[in-house]
N, CA, C and O atoms as CSV, one atom per row, in Angstrom:
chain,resi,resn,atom,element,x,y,z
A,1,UNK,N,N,-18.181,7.383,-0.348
A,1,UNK,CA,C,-17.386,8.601,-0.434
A,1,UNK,C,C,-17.318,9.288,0.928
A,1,UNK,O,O,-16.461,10.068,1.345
A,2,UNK,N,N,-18.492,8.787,1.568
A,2,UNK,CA,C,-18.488,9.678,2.900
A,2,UNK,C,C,-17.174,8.839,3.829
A,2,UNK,O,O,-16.186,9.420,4.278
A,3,UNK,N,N,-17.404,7.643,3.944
A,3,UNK,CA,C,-16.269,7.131,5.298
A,3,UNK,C,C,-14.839,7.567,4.000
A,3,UNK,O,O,-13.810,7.178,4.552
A,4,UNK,N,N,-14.560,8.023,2.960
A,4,UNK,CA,C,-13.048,8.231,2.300
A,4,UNK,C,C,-12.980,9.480,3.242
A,4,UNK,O,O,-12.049,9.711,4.013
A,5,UNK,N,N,-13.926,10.136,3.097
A,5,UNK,CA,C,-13.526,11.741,3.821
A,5,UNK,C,C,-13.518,12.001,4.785
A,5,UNK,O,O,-12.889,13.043,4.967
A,6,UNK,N,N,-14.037,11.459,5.883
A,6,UNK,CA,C,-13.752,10.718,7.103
A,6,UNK,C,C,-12.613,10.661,7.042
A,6,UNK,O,O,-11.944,11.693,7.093
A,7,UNK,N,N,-11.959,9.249,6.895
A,7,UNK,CA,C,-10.939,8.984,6.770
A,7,UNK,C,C,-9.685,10.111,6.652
A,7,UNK,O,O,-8.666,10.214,7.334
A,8,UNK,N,N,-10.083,10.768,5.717
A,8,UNK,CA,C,-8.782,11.575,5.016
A,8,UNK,C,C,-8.696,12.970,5.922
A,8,UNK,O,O,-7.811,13.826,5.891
A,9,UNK,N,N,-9.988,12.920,6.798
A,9,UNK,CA,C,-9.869,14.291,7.166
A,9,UNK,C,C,-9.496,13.948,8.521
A,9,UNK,O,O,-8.913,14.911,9.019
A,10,UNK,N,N,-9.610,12.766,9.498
A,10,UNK,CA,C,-9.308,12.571,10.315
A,10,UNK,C,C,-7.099,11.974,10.097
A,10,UNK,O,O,-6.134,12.097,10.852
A,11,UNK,N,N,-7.242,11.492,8.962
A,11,UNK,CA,C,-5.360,11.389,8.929
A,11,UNK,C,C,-4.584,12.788,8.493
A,11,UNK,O,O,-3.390,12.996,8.709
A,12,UNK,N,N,-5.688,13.903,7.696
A,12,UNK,CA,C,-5.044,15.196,8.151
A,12,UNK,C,C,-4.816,15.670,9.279
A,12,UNK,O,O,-3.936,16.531,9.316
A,13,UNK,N,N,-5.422,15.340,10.426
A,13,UNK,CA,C,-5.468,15.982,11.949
A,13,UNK,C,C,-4.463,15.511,12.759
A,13,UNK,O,O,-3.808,16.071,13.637
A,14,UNK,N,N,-4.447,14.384,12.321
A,14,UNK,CA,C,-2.904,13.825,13.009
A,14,UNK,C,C,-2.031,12.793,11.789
A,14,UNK,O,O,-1.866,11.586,11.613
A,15,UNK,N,N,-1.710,13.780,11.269
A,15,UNK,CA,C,-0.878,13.098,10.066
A,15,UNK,C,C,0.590,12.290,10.358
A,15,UNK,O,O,0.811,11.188,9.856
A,16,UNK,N,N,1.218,12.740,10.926
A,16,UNK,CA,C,2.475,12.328,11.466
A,16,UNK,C,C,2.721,11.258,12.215
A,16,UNK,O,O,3.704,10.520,12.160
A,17,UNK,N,N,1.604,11.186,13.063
A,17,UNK,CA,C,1.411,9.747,13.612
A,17,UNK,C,C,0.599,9.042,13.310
A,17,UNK,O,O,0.226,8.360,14.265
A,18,UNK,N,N,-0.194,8.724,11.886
A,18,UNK,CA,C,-0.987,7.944,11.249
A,18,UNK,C,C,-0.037,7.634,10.483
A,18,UNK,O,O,0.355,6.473,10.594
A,19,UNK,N,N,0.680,8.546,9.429
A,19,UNK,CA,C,1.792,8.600,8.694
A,19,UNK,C,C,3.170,7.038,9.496
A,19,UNK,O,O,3.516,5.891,9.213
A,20,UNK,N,N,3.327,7.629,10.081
A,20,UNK,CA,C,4.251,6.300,10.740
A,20,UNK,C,C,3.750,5.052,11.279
A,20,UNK,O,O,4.356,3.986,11.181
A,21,UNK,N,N,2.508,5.224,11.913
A,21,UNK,CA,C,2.286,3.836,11.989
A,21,UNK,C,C,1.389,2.981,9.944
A,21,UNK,O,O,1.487,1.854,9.458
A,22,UNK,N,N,0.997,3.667,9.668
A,22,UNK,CA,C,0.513,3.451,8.033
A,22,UNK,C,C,2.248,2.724,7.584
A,22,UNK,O,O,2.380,1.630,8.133
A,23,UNK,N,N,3.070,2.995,7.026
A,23,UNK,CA,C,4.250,3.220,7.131
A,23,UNK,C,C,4.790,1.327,7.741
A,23,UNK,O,O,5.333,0.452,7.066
A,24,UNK,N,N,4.518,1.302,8.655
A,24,UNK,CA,C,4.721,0.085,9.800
A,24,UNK,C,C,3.634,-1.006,8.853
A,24,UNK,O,O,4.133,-1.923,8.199
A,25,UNK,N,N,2.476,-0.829,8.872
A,25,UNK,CA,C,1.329,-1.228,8.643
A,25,UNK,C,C,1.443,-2.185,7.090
A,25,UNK,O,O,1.393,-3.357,6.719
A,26,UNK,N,N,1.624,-0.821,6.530
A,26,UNK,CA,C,0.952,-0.987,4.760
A,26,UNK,C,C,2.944,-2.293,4.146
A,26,UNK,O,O,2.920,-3.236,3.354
A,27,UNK,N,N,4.027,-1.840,4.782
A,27,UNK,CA,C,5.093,-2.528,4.766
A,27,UNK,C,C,4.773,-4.129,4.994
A,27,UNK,O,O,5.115,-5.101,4.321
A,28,UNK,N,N,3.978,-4.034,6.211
A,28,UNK,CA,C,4.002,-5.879,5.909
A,28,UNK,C,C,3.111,-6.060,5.288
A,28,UNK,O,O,3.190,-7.071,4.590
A,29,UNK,N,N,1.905,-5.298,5.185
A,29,UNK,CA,C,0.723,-6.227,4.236
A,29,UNK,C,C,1.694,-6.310,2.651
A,29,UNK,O,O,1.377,-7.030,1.705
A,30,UNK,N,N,2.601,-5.616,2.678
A,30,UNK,CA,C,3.533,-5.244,1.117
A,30,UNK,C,C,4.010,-6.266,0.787
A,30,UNK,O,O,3.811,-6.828,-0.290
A,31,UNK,N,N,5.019,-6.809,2.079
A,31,UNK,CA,C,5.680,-7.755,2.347
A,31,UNK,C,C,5.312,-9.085,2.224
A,31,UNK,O,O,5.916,-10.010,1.681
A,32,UNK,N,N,4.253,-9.065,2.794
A,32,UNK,CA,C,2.975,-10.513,2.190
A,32,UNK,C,C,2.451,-10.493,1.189
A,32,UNK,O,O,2.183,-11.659,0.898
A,33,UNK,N,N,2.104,-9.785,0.395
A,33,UNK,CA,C,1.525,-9.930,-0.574
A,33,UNK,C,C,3.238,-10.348,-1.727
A,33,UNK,O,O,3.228,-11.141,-2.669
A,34,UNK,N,N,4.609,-9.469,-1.203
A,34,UNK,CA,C,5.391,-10.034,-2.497
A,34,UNK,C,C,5.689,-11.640,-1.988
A,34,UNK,O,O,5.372,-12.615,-2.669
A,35,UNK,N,N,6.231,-11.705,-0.910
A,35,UNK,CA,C,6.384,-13.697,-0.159
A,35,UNK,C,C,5.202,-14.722,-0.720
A,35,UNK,O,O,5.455,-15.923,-0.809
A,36,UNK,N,N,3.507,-14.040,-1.208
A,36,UNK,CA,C,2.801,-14.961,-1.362
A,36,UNK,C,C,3.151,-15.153,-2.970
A,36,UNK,O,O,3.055,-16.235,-3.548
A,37,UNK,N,N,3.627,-13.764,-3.669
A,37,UNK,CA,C,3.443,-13.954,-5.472
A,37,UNK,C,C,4.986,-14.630,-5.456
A,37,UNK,O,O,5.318,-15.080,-6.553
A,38,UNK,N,N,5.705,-14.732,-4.675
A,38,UNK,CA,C,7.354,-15.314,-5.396
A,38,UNK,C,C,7.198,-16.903,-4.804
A,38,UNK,O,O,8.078,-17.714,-5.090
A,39,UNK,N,N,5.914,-17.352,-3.877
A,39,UNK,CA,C,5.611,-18.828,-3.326
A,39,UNK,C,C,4.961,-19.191,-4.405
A,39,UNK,O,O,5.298,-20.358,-4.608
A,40,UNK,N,N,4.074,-18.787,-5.373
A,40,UNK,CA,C,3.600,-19.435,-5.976
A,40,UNK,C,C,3.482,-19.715,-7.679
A,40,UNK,O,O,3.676,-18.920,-8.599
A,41,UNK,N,N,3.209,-20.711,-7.707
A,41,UNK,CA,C,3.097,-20.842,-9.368
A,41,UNK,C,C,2.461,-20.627,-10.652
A,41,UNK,O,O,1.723,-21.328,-11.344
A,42,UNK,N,N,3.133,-19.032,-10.831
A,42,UNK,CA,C,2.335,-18.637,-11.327
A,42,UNK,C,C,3.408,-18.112,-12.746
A,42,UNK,O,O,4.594,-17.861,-12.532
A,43,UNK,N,N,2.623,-17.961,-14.601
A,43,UNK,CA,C,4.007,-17.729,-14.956
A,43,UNK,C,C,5.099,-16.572,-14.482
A,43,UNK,O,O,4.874,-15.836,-13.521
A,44,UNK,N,N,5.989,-16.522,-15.066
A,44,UNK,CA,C,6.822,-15.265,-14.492
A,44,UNK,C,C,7.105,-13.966,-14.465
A,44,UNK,O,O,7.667,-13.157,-13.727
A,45,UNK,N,N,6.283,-14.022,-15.975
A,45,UNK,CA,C,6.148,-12.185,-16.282
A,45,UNK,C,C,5.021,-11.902,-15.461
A,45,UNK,O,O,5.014,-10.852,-14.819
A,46,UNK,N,N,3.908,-12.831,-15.385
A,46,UNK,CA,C,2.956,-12.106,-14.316
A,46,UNK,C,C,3.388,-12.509,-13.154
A,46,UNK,O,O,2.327,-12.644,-12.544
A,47,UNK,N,N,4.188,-12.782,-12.460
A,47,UNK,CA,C,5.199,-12.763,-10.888
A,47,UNK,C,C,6.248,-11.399,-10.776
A,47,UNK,O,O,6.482,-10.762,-9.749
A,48,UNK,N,N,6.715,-11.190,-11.927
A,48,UNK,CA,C,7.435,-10.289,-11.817
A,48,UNK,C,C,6.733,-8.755,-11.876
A,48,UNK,O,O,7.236,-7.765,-11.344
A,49,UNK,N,N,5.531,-8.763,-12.593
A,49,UNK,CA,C,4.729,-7.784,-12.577
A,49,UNK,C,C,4.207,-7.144,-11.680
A,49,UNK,O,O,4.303,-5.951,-11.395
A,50,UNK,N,N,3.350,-8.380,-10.993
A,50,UNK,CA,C,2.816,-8.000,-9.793
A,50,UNK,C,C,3.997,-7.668,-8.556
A,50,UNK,O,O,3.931,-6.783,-7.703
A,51,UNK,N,N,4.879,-8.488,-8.724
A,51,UNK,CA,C,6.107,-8.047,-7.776
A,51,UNK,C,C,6.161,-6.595,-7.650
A,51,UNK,O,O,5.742,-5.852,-6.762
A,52,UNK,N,N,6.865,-6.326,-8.911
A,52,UNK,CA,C,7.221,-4.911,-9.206
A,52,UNK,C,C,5.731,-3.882,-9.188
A,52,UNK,O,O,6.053,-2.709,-8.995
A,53,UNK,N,N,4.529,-4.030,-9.311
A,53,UNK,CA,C,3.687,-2.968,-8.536
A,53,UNK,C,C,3.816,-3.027,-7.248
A,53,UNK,O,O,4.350,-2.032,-6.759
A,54,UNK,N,N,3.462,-3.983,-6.408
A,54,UNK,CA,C,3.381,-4.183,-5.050
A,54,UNK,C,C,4.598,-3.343,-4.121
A,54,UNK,O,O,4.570,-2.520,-3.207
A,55,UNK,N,N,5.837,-4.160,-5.032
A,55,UNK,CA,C,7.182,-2.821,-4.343
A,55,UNK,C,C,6.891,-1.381,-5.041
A,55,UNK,O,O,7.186,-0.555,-4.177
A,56,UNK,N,N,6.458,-0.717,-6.182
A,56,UNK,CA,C,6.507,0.122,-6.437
A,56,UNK,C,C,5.183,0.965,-5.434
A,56,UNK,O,O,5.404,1.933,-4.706
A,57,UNK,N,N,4.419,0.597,-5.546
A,57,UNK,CA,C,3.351,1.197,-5.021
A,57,UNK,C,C,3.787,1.193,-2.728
A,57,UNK,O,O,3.586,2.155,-1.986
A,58,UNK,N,N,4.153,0.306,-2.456
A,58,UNK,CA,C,4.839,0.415,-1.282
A,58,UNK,C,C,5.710,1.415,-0.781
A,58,UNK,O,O,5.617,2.058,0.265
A,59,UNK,N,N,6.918,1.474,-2.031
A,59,UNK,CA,C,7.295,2.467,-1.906
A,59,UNK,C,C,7.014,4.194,-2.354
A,59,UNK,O,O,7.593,5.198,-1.938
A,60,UNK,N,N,6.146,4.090,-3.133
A,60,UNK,CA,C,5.828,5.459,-3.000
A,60,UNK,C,C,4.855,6.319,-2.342
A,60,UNK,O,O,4.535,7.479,-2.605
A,61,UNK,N,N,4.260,5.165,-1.020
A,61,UNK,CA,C,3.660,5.811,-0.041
A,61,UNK,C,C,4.934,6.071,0.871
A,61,UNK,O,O,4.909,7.139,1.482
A,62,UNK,N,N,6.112,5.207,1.070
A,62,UNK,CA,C,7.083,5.818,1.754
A,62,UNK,C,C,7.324,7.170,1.496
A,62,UNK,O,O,7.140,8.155,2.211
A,63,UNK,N,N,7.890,7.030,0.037
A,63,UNK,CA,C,8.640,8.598,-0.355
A,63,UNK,C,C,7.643,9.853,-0.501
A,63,UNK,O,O,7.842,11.064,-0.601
A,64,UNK,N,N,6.488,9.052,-0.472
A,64,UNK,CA,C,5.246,10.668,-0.288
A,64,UNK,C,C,5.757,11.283,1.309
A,64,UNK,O,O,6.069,12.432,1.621
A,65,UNK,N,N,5.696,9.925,2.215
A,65,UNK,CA,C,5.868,10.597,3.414
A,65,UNK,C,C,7.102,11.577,3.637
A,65,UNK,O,O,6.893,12.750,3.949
A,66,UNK,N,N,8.388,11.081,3.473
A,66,UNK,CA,C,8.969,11.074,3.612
A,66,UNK,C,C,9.617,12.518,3.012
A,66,UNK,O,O,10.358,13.273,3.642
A,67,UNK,N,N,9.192,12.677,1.784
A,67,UNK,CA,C,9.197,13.787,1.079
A,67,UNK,C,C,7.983,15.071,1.304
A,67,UNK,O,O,8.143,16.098,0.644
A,68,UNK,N,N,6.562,14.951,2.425
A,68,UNK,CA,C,5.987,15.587,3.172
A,68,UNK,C,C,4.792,16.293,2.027
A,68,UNK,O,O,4.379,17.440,1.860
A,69,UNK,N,N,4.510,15.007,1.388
A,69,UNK,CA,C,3.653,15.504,-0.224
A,69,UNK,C,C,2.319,16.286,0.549
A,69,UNK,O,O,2.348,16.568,1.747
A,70,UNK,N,N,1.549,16.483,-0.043
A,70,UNK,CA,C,0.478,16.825,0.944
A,70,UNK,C,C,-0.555,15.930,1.263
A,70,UNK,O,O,-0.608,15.088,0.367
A,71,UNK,N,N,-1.444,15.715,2.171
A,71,UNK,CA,C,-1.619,14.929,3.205
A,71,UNK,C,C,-2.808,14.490,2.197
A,71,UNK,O,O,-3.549,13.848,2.941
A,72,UNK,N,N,-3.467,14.485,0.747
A,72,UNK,CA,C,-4.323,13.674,0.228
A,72,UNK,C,C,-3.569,13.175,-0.639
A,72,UNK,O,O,-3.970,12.041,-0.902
A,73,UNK,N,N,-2.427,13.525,-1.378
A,73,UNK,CA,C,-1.852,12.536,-1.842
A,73,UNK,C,C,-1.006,11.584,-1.481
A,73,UNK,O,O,-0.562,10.704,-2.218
A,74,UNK,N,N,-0.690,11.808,0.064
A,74,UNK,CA,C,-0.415,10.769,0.685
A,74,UNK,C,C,-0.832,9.325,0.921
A,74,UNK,O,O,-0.387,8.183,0.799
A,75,UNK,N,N,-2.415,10.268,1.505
A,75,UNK,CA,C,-3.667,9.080,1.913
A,75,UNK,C,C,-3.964,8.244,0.715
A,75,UNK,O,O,-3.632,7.059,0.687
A,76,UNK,N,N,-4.593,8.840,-0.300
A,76,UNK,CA,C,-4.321,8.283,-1.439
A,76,UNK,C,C,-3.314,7.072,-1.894
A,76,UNK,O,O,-3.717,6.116,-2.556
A,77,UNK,N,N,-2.231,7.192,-1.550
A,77,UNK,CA,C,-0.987,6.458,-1.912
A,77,UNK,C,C,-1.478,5.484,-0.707
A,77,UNK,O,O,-2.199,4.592,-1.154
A,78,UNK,N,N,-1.327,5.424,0.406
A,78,UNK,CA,C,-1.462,4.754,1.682
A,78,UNK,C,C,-2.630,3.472,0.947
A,78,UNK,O,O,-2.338,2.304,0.690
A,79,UNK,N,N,-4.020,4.180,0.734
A,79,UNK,CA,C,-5.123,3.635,-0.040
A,79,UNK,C,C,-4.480,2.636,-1.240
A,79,UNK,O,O,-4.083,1.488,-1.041
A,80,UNK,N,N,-4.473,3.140,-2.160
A,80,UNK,CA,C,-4.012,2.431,-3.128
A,80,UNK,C,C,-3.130,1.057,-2.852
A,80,UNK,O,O,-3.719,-0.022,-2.913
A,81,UNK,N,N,-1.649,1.103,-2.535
A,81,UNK,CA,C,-1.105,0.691,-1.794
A,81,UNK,C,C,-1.724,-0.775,-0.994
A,81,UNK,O,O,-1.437,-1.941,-1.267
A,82,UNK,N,N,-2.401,-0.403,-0.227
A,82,UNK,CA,C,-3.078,-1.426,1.144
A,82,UNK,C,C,-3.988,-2.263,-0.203
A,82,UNK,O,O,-3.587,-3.372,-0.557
A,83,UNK,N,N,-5.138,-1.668,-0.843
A,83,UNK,CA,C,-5.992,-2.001,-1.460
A,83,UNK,C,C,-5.602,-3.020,-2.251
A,83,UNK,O,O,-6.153,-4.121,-2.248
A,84,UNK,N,N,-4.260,-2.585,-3.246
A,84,UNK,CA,C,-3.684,-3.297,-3.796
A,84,UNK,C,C,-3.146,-4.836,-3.898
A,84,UNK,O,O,-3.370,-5.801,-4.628
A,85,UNK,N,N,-2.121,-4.477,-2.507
A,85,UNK,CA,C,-1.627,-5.286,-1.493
A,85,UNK,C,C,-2.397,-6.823,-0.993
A,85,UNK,O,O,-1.961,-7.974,-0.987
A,86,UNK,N,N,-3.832,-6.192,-0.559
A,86,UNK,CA,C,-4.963,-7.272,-0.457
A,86,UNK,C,C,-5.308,-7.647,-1.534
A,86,UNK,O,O,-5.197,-8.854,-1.749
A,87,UNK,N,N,-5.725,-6.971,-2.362
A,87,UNK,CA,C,-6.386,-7.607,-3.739
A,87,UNK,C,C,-5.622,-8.832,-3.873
A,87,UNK,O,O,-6.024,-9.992,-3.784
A,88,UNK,N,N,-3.969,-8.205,-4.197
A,88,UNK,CA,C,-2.659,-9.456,-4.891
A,88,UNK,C,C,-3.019,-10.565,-3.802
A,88,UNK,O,O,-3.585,-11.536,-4.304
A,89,UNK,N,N,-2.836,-10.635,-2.537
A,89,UNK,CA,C,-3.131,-11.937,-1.634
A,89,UNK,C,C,-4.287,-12.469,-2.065
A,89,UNK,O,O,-4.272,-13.523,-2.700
A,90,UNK,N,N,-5.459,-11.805,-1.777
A,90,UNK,CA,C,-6.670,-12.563,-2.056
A,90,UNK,C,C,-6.468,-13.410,-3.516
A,90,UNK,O,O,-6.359,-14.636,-3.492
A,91,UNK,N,N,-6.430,-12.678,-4.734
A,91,UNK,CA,C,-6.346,-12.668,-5.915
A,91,UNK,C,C,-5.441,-14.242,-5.884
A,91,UNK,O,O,-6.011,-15.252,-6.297
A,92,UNK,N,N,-4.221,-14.299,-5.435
A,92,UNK,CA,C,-3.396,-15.513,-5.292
A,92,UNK,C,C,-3.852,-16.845,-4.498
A,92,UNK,O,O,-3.540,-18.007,-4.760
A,93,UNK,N,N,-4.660,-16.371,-3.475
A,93,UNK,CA,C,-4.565,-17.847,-2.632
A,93,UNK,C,C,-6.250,-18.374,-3.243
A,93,UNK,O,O,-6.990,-19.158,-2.649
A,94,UNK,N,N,-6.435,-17.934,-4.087
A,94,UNK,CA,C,-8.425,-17.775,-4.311
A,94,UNK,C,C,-8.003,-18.883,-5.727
A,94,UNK,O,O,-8.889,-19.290,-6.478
């Protein structure tokens, strides 16, 4: 709990430019994780599932930003998001 608050209190201090490069960042790990679930064989409702979190959750760390939510439910989203993102890769090539 201690390095989350860390974390969250140091991307409050400079939010705007953590915010954009996060943004840059969390997009391709997004991006890899949907290229690895539509490469592989897996059935399709669970391809399409995981698809559709991976873009959903991607994008609503965009539109937090973008929409200027406040800076823990941002991080939060950013978190989730990334966490996610890895899990689905690992989870697939394992």
């Amino acid at each position: 709990m201690r390095l989350y608050n860390q974390l969250l209190n140091e991307f409050k201090r400079e939010q705007t430019g953590y915010s954009t490069i996060a943004i840059i960042g969390q997009s391709c790990i997004g991006s890899v994780a949907a290229m690895v679930v539509l490469m592989n064989h897996i059935p399709e409702v669970i391809k399409l599932t995981l698809l559709f979190l991976v873009t959903i959750l991607c994008m609503a760390y965009n539109a937090a930003v973008l929409a200027r939510l406040s800076t823990k439910t941002t991080f939060n989203l950013l978190v989730l998001s990334v966490i996610f993102s890895i899990l689905t890769i690992i989870g697939i090539l394992i």
